[in-house]
N, C-alpha and C positions, 0 to 999 in steps of 0.2 A: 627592728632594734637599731637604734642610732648609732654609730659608727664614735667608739672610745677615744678617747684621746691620749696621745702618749706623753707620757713624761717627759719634760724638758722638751717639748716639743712647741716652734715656734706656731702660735694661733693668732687668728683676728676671730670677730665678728661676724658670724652668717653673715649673707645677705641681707636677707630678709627680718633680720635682727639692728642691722647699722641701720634698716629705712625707715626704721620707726622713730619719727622727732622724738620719744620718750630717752632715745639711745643717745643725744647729744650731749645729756643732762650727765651722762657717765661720769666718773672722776678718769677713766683710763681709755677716752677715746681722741685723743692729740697722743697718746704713749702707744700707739700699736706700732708692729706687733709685740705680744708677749709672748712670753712665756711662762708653761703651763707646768706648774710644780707637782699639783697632785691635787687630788681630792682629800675633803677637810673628813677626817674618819667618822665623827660623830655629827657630821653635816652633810647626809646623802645627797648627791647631785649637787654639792655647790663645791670649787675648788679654793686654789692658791695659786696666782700670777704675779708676774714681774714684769713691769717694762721693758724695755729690749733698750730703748735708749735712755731711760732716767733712774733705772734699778728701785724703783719703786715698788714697793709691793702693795697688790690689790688682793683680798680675800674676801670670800664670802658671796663670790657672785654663780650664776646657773653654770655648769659645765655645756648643759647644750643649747647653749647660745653661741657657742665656740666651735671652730672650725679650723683645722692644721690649715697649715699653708701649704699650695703645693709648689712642686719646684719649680715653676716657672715664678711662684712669687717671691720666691728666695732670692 
């Protein structure tokens, strides 16, 4: 089971997820890190983010495609 993500907790992009040329076409990949608001209730597995530097909010994309940061990226 994939490993949850926490509220308000700042994320990027897996790996494995930013190497995909489909991941550049994003609207929120120049705005990382976000921040991860929660999951959309009646939209299982896709959440609610904010850019960290533009307070932007992006909705509606996969939760695990996303990955906390850890503290060394803080």
């Amino acid at each position: 089971m994939p490993k949850l993500l926490r509220k308000l907790s700042l994320v990027r992009l897996k790996k494995k997820c930013a190497a995909d040329p489909a991941s550049k076409d994003l609207p929120f990949t120049k705005d990382m890190p976000l921040i991860f608001l929660g999951e959309i209730p009646n939209m299982p597995d896709h959440g609610v983010f904010v850019g960290y530097r533009s307070g932007r909010v992006y909705s509606g994309f996969h939760i695990f495609q996303f990955v906390e940061l850890s503290e060394s990226e803080i």
